[in-house]
C-alpha positions in Angstrom: 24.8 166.2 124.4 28.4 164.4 124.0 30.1 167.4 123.4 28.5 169.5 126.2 29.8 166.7 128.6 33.3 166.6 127.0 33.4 170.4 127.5 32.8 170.4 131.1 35.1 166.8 131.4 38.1 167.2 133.9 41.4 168.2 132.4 45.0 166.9 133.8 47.0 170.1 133.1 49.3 167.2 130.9 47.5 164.7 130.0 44.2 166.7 129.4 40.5 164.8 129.1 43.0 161.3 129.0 42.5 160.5 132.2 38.6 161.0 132.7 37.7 159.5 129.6 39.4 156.5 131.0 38.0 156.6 134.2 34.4 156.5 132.5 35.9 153.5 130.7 36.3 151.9 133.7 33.4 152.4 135.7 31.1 152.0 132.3 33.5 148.5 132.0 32.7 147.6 135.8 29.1 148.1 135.5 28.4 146.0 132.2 30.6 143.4 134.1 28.8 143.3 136.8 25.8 143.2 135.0 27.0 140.1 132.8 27.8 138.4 136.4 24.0 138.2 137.3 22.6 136.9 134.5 22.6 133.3 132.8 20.5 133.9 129.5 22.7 133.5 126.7 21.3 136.4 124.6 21.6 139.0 127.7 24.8 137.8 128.0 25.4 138.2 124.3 24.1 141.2 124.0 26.4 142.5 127.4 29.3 141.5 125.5 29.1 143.4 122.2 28.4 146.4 124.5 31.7 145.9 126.2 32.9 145.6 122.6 31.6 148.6 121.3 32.4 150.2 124.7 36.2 150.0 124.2 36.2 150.6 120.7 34.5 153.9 121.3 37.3 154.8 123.8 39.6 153.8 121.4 38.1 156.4 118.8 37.6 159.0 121.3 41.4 158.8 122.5 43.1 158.6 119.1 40.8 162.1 118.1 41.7 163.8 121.1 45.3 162.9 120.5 45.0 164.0 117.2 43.7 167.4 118.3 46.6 168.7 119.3 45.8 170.3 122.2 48.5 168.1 124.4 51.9 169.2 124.8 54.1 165.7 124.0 57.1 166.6 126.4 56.8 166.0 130.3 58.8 167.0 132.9 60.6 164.6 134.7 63.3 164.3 137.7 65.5 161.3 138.4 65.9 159.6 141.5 69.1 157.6 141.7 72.2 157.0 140.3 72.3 155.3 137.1 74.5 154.8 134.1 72.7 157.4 131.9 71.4 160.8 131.7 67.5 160.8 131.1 67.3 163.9 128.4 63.8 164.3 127.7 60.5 162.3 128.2 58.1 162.3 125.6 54.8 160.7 125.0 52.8 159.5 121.4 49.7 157.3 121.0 49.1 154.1 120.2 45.8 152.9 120.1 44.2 153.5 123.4 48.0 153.6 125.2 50.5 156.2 125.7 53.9 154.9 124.7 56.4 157.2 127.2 59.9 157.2 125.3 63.1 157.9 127.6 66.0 159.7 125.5 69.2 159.2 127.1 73.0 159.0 126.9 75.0 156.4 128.8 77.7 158.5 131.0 79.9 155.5 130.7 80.9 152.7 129.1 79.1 149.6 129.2 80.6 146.2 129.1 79.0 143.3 127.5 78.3 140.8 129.5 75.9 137.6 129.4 72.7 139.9 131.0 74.1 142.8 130.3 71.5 145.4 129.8 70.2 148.8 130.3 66.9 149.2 132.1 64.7 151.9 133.5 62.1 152.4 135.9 59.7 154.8 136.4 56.3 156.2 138.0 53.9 159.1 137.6 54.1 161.8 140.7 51.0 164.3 141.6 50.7 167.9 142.3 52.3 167.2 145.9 55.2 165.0 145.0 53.6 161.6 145.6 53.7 158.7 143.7 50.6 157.3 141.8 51.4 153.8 142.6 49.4 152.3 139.9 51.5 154.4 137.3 55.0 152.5 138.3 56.1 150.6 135.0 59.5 149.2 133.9 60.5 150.6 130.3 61.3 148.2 127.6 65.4 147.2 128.0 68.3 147.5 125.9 70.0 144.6 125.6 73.6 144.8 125.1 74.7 143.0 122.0 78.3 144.4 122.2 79.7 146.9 124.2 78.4 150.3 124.7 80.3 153.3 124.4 79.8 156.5 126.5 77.7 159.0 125.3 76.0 156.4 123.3 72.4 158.1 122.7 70.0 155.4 123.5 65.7 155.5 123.4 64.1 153.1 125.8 60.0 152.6 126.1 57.4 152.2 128.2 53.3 152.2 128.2 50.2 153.5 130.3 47.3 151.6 129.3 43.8 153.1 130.1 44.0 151.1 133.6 46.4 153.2 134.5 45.8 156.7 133.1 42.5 156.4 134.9 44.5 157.3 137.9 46.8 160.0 136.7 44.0 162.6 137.6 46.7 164.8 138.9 49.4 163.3 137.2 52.3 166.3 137.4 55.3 164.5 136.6 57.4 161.7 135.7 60.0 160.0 138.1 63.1 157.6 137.1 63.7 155.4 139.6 65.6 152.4 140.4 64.8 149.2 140.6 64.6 149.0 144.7 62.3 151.7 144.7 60.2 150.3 142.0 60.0 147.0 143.8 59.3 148.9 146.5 56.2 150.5 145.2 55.1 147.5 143.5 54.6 145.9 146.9 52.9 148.8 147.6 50.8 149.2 144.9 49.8 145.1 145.6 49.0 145.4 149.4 46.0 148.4 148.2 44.7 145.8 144.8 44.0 143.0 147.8 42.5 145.2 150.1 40.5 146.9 147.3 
């Protein structure tokens, strides 16, 4: 019965069965919650909270054997909006756990100084099929701090994550976006103004 319902899951043309596994994570998650929220016997409750237990360590499973299947292509396209002190060469993705882990290759087009917060950051967001931006997908990549100057054409790797909160709404994820820092803030506020009216 599972694998008749994983055959006819819906696919992402990138991410594949990702992001409706994790939307069934969610709305499985939301309804033992919810559930746990009305009741006050301790063993109900108990026994709500190993399922939410068992519930993410089964989407834990799931993802890691569909990433292992090979069926996903680990390079996505990607455009850059902005002007920033690198050139973004390639945007790759790899597993860990029940996250992607998205790693930005790039080369500095200049040099660097080192100063006392000098670093080099990125931002980015998912886009769908019509150019929009999946506000929930906006993330900040992990930094390189500068410990001493920084040559150009330095080749540098930065990182960044989507968790299953947010592949849930990459269902037609087509892309990735660099952006800057304006836009991200930007987005954020965005992004906020729909969690509070949710």
């Amino acid at each position: 019965m599972m694998t008749a319902c994983d055959n006819e899951m819906p696919q992402n043309k990138l991410l594949g069965e990702i992001p409706e596994m994790s939307r069934q994570r969610y709305e499985n998650r939301e309804k033992l919650l919810n559930e746990q929220a009305t009741t006050t016997e301790r063993p109900e409750r108990e026994r709500i909270n190993q399922e939410l237990i068992d519930l993410d360590k089964n989407y834990t499973e799931r993802f890691q054997e569909y990433m292992k299947s090979g069926s996903l292509n680990s390079n996505l396209p990607f455009e850059v909006s902005g002007e920033f002190p690198y050139t973004v060469n390639d945007v790759s993705f790899q597993s860990e756990k029940s996250i992607l882990k998205l790693i930005f290759n790039l080369t500095t087009n200049e040099t660097i100084k080192k100063t006392f917060s000098a670093r080099v950051s990125l931002y980015f967001v998912g886009l769908d099929s019509k150019g929009e931006p999946i506000v929930f997908s906006i993330m900040p990549a992990a930094s390189y701090i500068l410990k001493e100057e920084l040559p150009a054409a330095s080749a540098l790797e930065l990182t960044g994550t989507w968790d299953a909160d947010v592949l849930m709404t990459l269902q037609d994820f087509a892309k990735v976006q660099i952006i800057t820092q304006d836009r991200y803030n930007e987005l954020a506020r965005e992004r906020n103004k729909s969690v509070r009216s949710y």
